[in-house]
C-alpha positions in Angstrom: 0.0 0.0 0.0 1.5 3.6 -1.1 2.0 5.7 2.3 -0.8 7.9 3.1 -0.6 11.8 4.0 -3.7 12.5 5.3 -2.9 15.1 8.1 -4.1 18.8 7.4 -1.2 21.2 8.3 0.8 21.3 10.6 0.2 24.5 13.3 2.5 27.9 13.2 4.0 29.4 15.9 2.6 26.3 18.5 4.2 27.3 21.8 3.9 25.4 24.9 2.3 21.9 26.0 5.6 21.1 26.7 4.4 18.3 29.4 1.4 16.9 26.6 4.2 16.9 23.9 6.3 14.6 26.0 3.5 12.5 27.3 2.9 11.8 23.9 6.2 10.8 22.6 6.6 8.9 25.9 3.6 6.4 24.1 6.5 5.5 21.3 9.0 3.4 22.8 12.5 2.6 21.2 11.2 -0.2 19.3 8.4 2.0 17.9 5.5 -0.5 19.3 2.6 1.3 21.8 2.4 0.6 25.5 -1.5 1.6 24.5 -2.7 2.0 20.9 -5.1 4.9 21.5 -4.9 8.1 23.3 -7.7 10.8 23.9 -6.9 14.7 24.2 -9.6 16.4 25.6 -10.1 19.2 27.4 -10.7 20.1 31.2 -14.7 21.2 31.7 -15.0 21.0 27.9 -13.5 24.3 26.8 -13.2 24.7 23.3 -10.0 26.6 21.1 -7.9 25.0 24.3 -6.0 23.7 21.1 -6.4 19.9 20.9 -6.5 19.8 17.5 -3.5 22.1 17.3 -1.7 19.9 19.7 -2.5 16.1 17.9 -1.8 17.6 14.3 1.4 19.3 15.6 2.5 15.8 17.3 1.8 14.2 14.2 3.8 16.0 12.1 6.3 15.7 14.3 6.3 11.8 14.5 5.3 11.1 11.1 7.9 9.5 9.4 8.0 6.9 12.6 4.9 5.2 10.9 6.0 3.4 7.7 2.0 3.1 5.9 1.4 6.7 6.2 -1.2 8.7 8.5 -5.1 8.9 8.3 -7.2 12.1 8.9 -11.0 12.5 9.6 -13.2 15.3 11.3 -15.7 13.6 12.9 -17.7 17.2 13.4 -19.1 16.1 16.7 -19.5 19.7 17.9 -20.1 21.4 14.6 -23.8 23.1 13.6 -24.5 20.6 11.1 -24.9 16.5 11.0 -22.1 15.1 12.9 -20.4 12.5 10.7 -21.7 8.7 11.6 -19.2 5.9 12.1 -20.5 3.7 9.2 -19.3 6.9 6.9 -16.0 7.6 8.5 -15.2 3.9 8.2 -16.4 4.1 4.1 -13.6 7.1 3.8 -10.8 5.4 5.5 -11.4 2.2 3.8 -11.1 4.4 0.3 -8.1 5.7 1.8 -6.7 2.2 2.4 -7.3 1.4 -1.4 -10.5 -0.6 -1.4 -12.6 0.2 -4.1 -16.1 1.4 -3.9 -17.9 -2.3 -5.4 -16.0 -4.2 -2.2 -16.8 -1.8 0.5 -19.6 -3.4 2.1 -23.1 -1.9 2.8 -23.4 -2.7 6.6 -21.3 -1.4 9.0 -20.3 -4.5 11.6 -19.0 -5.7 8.0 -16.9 -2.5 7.0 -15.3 -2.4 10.6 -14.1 -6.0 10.1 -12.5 -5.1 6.8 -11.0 -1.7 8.0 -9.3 -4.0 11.0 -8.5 -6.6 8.2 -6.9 -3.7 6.1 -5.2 -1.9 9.1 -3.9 -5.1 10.7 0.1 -5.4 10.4 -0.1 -2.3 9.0 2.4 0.9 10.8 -0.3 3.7 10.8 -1.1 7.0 12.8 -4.7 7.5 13.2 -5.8 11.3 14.3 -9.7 11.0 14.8 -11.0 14.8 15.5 -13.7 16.7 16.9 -15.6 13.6 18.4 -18.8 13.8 20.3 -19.0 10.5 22.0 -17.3 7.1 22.7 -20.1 5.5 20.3 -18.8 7.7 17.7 -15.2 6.6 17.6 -15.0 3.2 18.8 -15.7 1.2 15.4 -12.7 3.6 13.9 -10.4 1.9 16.2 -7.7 -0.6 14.6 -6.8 -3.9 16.6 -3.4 -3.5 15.2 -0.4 -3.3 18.0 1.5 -0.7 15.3 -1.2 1.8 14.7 -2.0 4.6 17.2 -4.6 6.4 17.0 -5.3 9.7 18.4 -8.5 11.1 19.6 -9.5 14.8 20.0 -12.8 15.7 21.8 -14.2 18.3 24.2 -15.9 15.2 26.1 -14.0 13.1 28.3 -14.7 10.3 26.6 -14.7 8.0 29.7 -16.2 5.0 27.7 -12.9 5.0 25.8 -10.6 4.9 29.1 -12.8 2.2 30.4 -12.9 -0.5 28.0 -10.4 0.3 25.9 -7.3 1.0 27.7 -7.0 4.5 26.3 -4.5 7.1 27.8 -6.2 10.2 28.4 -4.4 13.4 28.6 -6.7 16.4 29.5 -5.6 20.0 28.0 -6.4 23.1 30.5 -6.0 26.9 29.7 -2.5 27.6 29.1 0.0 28.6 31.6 0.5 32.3 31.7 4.2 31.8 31.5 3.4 30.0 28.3 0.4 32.3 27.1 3.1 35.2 27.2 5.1 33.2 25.4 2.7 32.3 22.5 1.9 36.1 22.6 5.8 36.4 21.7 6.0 34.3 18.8 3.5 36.1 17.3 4.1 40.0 18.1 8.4 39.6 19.1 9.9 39.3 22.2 10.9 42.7 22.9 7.6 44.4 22.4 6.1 42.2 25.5 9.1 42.9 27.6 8.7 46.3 26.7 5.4 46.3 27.9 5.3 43.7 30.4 2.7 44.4 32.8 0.2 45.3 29.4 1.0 42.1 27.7 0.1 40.2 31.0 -2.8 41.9 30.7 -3.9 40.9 27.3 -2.9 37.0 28.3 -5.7 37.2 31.0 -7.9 38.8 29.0 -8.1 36.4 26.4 -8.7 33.7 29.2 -5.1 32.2 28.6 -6.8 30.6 25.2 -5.0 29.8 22.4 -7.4 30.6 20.2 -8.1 34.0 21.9 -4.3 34.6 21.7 -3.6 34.2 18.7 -6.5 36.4 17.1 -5.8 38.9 19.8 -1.4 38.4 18.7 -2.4 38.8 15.3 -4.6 42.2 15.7 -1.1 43.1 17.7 1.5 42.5 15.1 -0.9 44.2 12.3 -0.7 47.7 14.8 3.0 48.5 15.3 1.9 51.9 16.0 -0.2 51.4 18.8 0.8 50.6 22.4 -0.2 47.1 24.0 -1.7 49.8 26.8 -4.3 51.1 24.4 -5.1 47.7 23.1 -5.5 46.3 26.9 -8.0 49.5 27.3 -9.4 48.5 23.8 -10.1 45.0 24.7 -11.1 45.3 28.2 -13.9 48.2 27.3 -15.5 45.7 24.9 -15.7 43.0 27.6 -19.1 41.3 27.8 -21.0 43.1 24.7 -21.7 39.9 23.5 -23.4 37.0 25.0 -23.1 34.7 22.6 -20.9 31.8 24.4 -21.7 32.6 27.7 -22.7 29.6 28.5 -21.7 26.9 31.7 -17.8 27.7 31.3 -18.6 31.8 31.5 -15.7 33.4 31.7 -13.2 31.9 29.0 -16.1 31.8 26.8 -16.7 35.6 27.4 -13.3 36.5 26.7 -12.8 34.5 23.7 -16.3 36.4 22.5 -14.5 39.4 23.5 -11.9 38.9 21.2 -13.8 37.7 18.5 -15.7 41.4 18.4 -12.5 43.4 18.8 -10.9 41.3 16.0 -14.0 41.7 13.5 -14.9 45.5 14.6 -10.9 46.1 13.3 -11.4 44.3 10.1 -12.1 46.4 6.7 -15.6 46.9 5.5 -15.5 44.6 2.6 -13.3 42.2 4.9 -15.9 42.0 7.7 -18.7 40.9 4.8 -17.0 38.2 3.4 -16.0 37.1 7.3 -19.8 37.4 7.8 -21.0 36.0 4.0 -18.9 32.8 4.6 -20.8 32.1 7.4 -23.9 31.4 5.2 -21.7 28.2 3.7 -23.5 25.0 5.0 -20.7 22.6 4.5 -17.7 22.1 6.6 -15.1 23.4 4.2 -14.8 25.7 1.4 -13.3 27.2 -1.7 -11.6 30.2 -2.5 -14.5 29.6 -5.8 -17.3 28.8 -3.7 -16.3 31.7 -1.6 -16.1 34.1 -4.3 -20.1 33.1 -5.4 -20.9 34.0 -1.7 -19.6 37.8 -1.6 -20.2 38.0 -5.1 -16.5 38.8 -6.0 -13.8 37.3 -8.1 -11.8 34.1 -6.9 -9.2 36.4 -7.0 -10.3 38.7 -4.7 -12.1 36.1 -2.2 -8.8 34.2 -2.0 -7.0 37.3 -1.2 -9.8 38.1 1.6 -9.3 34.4 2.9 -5.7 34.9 3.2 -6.5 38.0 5.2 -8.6 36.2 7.5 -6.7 33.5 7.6 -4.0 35.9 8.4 -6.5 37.2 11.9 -7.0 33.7 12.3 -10.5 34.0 11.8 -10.4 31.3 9.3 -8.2 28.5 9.1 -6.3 27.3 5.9 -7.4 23.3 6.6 -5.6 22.3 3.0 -3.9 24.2 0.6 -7.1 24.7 -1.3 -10.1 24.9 1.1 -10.6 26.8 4.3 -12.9 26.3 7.5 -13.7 28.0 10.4 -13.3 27.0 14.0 -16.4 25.6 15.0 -17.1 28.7 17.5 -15.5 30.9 15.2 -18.6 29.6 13.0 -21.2 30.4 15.6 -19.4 33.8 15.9 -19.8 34.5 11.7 -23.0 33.5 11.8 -24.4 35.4 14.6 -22.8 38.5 13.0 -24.2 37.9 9.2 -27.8 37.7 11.2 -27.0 40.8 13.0 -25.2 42.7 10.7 -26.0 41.5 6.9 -29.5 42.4 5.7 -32.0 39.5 4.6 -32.1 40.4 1.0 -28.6 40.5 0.8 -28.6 36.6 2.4 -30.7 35.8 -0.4 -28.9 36.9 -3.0 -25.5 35.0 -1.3 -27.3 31.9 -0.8 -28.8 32.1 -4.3 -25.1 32.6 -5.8 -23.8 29.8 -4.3 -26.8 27.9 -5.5 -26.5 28.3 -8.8 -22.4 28.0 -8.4 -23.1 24.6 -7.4 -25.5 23.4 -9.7 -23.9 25.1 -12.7 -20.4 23.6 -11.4 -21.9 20.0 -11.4 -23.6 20.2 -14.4 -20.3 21.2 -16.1 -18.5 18.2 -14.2 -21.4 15.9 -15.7 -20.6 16.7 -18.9 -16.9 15.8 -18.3 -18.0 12.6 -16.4 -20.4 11.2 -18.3 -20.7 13.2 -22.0 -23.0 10.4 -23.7 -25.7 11.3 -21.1 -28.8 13.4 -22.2 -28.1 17.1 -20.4 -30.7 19.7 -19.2 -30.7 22.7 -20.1 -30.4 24.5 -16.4 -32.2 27.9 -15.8 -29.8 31.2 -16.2 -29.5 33.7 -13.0 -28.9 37.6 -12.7 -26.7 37.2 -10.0 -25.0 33.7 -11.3 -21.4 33.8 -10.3 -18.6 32.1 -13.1 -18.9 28.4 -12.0 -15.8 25.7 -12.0 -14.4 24.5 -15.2 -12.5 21.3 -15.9 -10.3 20.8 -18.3 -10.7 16.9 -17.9 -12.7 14.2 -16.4 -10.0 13.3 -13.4 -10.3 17.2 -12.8 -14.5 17.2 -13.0 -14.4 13.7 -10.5 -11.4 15.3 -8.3 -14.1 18.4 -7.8 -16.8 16.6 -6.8 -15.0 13.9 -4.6 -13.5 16.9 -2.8 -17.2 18.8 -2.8 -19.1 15.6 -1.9 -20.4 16.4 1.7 -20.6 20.3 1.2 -23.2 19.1 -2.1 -25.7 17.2 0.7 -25.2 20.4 2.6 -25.9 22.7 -0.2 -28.8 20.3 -1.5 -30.0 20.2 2.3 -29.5 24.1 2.9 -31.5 24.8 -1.0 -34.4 22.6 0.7 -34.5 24.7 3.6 -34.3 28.1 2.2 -37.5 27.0 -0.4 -35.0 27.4 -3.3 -36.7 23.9 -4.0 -35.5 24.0 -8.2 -31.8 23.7 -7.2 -32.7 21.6 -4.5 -33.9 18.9 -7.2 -31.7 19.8 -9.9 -27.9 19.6 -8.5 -28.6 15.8 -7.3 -30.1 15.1 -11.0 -26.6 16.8 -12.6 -24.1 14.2 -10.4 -25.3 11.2 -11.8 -22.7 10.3 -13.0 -20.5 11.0 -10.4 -22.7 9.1 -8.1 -22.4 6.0 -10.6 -19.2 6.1 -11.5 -17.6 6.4 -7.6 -20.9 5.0 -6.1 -21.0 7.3 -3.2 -24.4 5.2 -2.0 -24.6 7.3 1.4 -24.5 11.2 -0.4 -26.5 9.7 -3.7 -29.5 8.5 -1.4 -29.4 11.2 0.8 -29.7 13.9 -2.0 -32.2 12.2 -4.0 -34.2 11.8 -0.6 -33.9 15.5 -0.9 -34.8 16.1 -4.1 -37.6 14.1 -4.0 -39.5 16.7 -1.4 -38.4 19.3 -3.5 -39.6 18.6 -7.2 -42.8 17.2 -5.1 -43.2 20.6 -3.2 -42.9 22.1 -6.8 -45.0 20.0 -8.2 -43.3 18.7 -11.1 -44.2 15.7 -12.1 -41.7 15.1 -15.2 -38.6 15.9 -13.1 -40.3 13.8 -9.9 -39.9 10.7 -12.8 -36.5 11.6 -13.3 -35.6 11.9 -9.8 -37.4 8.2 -9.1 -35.7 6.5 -11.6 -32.2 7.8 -10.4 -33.2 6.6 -7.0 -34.0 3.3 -8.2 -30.3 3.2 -10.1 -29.2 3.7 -6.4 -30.5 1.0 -5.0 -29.8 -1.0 -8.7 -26.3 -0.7 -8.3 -26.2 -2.3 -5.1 -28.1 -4.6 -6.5 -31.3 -4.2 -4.3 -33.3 -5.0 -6.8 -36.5 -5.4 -4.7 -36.2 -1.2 -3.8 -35.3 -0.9 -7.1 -37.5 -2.2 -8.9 -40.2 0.3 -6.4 -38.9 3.0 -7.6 -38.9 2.1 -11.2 -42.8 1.3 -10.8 -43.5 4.4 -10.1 -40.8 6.8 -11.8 -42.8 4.6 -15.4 -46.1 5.1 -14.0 -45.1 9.3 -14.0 -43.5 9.3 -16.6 -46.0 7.6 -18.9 -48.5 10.1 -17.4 -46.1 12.8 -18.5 -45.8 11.5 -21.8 -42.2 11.6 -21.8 -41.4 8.6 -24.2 -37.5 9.0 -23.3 -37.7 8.8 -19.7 -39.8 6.1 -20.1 -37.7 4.1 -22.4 -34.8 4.5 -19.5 -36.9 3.3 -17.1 -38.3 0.1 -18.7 -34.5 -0.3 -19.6 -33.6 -0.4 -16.1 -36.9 -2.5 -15.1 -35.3 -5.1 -17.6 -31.8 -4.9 -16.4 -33.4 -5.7 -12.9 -35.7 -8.6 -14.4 -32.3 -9.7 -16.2 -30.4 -10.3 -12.9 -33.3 -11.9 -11.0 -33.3 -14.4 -13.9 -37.1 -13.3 -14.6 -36.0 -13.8 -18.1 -39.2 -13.3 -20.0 -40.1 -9.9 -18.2 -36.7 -8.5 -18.9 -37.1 -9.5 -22.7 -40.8 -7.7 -22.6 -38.7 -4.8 -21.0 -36.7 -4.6 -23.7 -39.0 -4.7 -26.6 -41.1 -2.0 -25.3 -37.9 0.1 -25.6 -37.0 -0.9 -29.0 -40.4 0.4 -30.1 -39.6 3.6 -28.6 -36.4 4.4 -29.2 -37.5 3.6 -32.8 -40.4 5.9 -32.7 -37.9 8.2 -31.1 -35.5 7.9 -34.3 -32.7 7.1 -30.9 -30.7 4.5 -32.4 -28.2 4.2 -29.4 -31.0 3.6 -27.1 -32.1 0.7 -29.6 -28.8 -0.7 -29.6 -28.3 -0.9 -26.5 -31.8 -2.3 -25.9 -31.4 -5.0 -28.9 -28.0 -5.8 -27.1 -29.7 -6.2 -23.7 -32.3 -8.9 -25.2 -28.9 -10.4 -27.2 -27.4 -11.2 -23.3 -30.7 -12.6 -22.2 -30.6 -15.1 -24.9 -26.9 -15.5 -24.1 -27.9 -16.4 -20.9 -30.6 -18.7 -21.7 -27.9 -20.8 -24.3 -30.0 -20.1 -26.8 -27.1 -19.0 -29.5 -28.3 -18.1 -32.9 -31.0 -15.8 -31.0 -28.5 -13.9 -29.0 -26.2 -13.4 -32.2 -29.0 -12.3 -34.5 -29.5 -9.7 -31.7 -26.3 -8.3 -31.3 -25.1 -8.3 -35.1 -28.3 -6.0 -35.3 -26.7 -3.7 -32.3 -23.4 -3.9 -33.7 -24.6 -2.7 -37.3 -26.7 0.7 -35.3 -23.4 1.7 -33.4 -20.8 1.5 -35.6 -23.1 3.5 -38.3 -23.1 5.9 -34.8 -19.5 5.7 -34.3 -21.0 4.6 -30.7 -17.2 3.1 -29.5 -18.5 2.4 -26.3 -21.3 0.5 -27.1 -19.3 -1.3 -29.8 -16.6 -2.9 -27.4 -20.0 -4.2 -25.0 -21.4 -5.8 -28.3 -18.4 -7.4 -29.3 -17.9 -8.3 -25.7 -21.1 -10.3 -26.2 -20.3 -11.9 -29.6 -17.1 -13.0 -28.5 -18.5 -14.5 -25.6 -21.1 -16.3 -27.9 -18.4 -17.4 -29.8 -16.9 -18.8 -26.5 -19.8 -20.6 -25.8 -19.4 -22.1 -29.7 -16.0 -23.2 -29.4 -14.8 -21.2 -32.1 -12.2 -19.9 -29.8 -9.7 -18.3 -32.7 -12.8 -16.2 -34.0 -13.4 -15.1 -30.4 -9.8 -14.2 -29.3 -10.0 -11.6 -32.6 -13.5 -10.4 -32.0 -12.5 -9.6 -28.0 -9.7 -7.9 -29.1 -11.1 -5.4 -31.6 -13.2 -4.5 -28.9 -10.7 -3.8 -26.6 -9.6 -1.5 -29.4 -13.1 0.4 -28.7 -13.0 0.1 -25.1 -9.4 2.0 -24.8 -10.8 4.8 -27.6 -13.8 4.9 -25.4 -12.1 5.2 -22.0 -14.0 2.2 -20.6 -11.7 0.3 -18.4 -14.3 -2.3 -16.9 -15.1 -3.1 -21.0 -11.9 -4.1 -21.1 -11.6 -5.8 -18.4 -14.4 -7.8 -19.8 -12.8 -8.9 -22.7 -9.5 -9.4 -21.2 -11.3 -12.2 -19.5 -13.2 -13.8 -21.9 -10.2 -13.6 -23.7 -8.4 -15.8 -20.5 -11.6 -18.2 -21.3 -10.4 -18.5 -24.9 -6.9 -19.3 -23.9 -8.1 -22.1 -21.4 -9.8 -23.6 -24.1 -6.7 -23.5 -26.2 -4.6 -24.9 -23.0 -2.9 -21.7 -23.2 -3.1 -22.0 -19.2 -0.4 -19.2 -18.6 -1.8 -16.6 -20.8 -5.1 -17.2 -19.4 -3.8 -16.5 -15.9 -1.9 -13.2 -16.8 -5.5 -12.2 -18.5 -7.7 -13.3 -15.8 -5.3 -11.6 -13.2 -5.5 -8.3 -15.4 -9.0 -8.4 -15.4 -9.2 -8.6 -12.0 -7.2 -5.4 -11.0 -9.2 -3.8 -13.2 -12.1 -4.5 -12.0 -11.2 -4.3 -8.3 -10.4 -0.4 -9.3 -13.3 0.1 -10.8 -15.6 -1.5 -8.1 -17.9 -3.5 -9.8 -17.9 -6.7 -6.8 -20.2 -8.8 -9.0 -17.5 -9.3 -12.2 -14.5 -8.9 -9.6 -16.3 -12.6 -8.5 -16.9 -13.9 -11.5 -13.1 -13.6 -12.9 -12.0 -15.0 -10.1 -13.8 -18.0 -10.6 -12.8 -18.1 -14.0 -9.3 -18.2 -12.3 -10.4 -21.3 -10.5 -11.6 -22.6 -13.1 -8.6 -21.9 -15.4 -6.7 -24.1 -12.8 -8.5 -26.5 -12.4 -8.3 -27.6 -16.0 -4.1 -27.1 -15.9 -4.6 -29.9 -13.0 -3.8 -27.7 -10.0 -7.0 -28.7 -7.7 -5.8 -26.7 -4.3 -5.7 -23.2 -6.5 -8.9 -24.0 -7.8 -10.4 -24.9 -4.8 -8.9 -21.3 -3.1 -10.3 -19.3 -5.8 -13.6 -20.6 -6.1 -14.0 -20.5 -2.3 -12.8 -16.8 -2.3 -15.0 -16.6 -5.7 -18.3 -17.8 -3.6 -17.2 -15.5 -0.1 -17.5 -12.8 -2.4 -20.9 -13.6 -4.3 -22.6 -14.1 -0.9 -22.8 -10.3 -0.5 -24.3 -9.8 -4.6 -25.6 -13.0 -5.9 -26.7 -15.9 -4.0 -27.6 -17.8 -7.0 -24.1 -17.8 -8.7 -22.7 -18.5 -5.2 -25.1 -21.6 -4.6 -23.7 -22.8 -8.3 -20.1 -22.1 -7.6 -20.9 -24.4 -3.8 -22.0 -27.2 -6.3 -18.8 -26.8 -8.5 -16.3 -27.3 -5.7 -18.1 -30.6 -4.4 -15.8 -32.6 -6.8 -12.6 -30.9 -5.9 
């Protein structure tokens, strides 16, 4: 596994802690193995901007090259406004971290805390787990492995953790004052505090001996050369308890640190203090100098100038070298000052720019995702800021990986705000997205979403649309019973709608399901039905694909000359399209056919002319396909070596891609493949791992592959 560097950056000018530092580095003894394998920093009475997350990252950085498989990252957001982040989806990221692809992440989550200790076992890793609300919350993150350590920030004391599973605690207080002076002298220069001793003692207990606090109240320090830590002190103690905003059980550090937040916003510049405000109105976690630029209604230019300002205060944080994020109180703080200080109509207009950024920015990353797919027009906007461009599909997917949670907050936050078009349009645009990564958690979520909102518009076409994407949802996960729901009644609209194309999709898909339940003669009734549209519809690539479909039922029914009529028909539509994609599937499907003939020198060129199309079409689980019929060619040629190497190709590619179903079914083709060289204990071990594997997506091909191995 490549080494992972999942830690945000490291802290500048981190001063003190001295005694947590070494309690930490105590944990790693000379052999580099852990005493314990988790430790939680929390803070004393719950104070928050104490600096636990400051201290873990900093300690991280520091020991990071002691852990040979990398470091892994996650914000749990147990304290933040919004949704805290669930176990079951913390564990989905770190397993994508680890390398497992999408298709063998599995749906439950007893089963993707069994992998993740599978994956992290023998492995050297350095866990930082932040912001957690609870014990429940972290405990399925924890690895069993003796050479990972993880690390756990929280304002809890997470007792749970301490109890049953041997964690270390170490509890962060306020700062010393010895060290709060000397934080305050990292950031303003030594000589100015001595010069000013008693005044910069002063400011230290003012700010509650916070770190946070100190280093906004340092920062407004070094920007005023000219002005006297004495006038400051009088500046900052006058403005003292004018806002009651975290006064709450631990009164007087939160009180100062609201102290400091007003004197540090009442200093900033006018157009300064609104995008510290504006920002505020961002729903997700993190953002982008481009998202933030749609909020104020600037240029990216000028929005990531204003972030490097604020980031300058400390008001924001720079969490990566592209997106930025507020404290969590900071965040409160914003947002209590764009209610009290930004006019309504002027929220609107924000929220409505970064609307329409959003939508327009995935709709343009569709395009780059999945160009073959039939695009919406989406409405225009007076106030529509410039959206993303990408100059390539990695870019568009990179985007939207990297955008994922802040979309369910944006589709959540259009919901709320009764902007109820974008609310049904932006999960509609990442389709493909949501198909190609299969992000099950965000693509349900949304679409939940999206269904209140076309229904509170009342659009019945798009509600159709919106059902039928659910239903691929639950399709691709191969819950065909939900599916098949949602397809009922996404036909039902859409034949009441009379919208013939969303209608052919949808039978389509009822057929696919009807396909892979082996209710064979639906799926073919399916099928027909959209043959006689798409050819009413003059679409010939939704005939194709149709003929093609009916072609693999009667492939899978052994009934030849029926499937091979049907796909020489398909093949003839798309290569009078140029339709490369479709192409390599069909010629996927006569090859196999030809398999199934035994004219196995026929197949082997048919399979790789359409690996020709799959390459020019950029369809790497096409090829994959025919690299392993191509395997099943060479067994039957006793080529056994070449038909390993081909199987085993097929088989990273389709691990990469995800799909769990095929990643079974070439592997037992692999068993099979050995055990016609003779070698009965490989064939046994793949067909076992084969079956283990179909047991979470097909039951039926695993009860067949049970009766295969009887004989070995």
């Amino acid at each position: 596994m490549e080494s992972l560097t999942q830690l945000p950056l490291d802290v500048s000018h981190f001063t003190g802690r001295e005694n947590d530092m070494a309690q930490l580095s105590a944990l790693l003894d000379t052999r580099g193995q852990f005493p314990v394998s988790t430790v939680v920093i929390s803070a004393i009475s719950g104070t928050a901007g104490v600096g636990k997350t400051a201290l873990a990252v900093h300690w991280a950085h520091r020991v990071a090259e002691r852990f040979l498989d990398g470091q892994l990252y996650i914000n749990m957001r147990g304290y933040d406004s919004g949704p805290r982040l669930s176990p079951d989806t913390a564990l989905t990221e770190f397993l994508r971290a680890l390398g497992v692809p999408a298709g063998e992440i599995p749906q439950s989550q007893t089963g993707k805390e069994a992998l993740f200790r599978s994956r992290t076992a023998n492995r050297s890793l350095l866990i930082v787990i932040d912001n957690v609300n609870s014990a429940e919350q972290v405990r399925p993150l924890l690895p069993s492995s003796p050479n990972c350590l993880t690390i756990v920030t929280s304002r809890s004391r997470l007792s749970g953790l301490i109890a049953q599973e041997g964690a270390h605690r170490i509890s962060l207080d306020l700062l010393r004052p010895d060290e709060s002076l000397d934080l305050l002298e990292s950031l303003i220069g030594q000589d100015r505090v001595r010069q000013e001793q008693d005044q910069a003692n002063e400011i230290v207990r003012l700010c509650g001996y916070l770190p946070l606090a100190l280093r906004i109240a340092g920062q407004r320090v070094s920007e005023r050369q000219t002005i006297t830590l004495e006038e400051l002190t009088r500046e900052l103690s006058d403005e003292r308890g004018r806002l009651g905003f975290f006064a709450t059980e631990d009164e007087d550090e939160r009180s100062a640190l609201s102290a400091v937040f007003y004197w540090s916003y009442k200093a900033l510049p006018i157009d300064l203090a609104r995008t510290f405000r504006l920002l505020a109105l961002h729903p997700g976690v993190e953002f982008s100098p481009e998202a933030a630029s749609a909020l104020i209604g600037e240029t990216v230019t000028f929005a990531t100038l204003n972030l490097q300002k604020l980031r300058g205060s400390h008001l924001v944080e720079e969490h990566t070298k592209t997106y930025y994020r507020f404290h969590d109180l900071m965040r409160l703080y914003a947002r209590s000052c764009v209610e009290e200080y930004e006019p309504q109509i002027e929220r609107d207009h924000a929220i409505g720019r970064l609307l329409y950024f959003y939508l327009h920015s995935a709709d343009l990353a569709d395009r780059r995702i999945a160009p073959q797919r039939r695009q919406a027009a989406l409405p225009a906007h007076g106030e529509f800021h410039e959206p993303m461009h990408f100059r390539s599909r990695e870019e568009a997917v990179s985007w939207c990986e990297a955008e994922r949670f802040s979309i369910v907050a944006v589709t959540r936050l259009a919901e709320s705000v009764g902007q109820f078009s974008s609310g049904w349009r932006l999960p509609i645009v990442l389709w493909g997205y949501f198909h190609l990564r299969k992000r099950w958690k965000e693509w349900l979520e949304t679409h939940s979403i999206a269904l209140r909102c076309v229904r509170a518009e009342g659009d019945r076409f798009s509600e159709g649309r919106i059902l039928n994407s659910t239903g691929n949802c639950f399709h691709e996960q191969r819950s065909f019973e939900e599916a098949l729901t949602y397809y009922t009644q996404a036909l039902a609209i859409r034949r009441e709608t009379d919208d013939l194309w969303g209608e052919a999709f949808t039978l389509n898909n009822m057929g696919e399901c009807y396909q892979q339940t082996r209710q064979y003669r639906k799926a073919i009734d399916c099928y027909k039905q959209v043959v006689q549209i798409d050819q009413d519809l003059d679409y010939f690539l939704g005939e194709a694909l149709a003929v093609n479909n009916i072609g693999e039922v009667y492939l899978e029914l052994r009934e030849l000359d029926a499937a091979i009529t049907q796909f020489e028909r398909a093949l003839q539509i798309e290569r009078q399209a140029n339709y490369r994609w479709g192409e390599g599937i069909t010629l996927n499907n006569i090859g196999a056919v030809q398999i199934a003939q035994s004219d196995t020198v026929a197949a082997i060129t048919t399979l790789q002319t359409a690996i020709e199309a799959h390459i020019e079409a950029g369809s790497k689980w096409g090829e994959a396909v025919a690299l392993n019929r191509i395997a099943e060619a060479y067994r039957q040629l006793g080529r056994f070596d070449d038909a390993i190497s081909d199987h085993r190709l097929a088989l990273i590619a389709h691990r990469e891609v995800g799909d769990l179903w095929q990643v079974a079914h070439v592997l037992s083709c692999l068993g099979e493949t050995y055990r016609a060289r003779g070698d009965d204990g490989l064939a046994r071990q793949y067909l076992v791992e084969a079956a283990e594997v179909f047991r979470s997506v097909d039951r039926f091909e695993e009860e067949k592959l049970r009766l295969r191995l009887e004989p070995i």
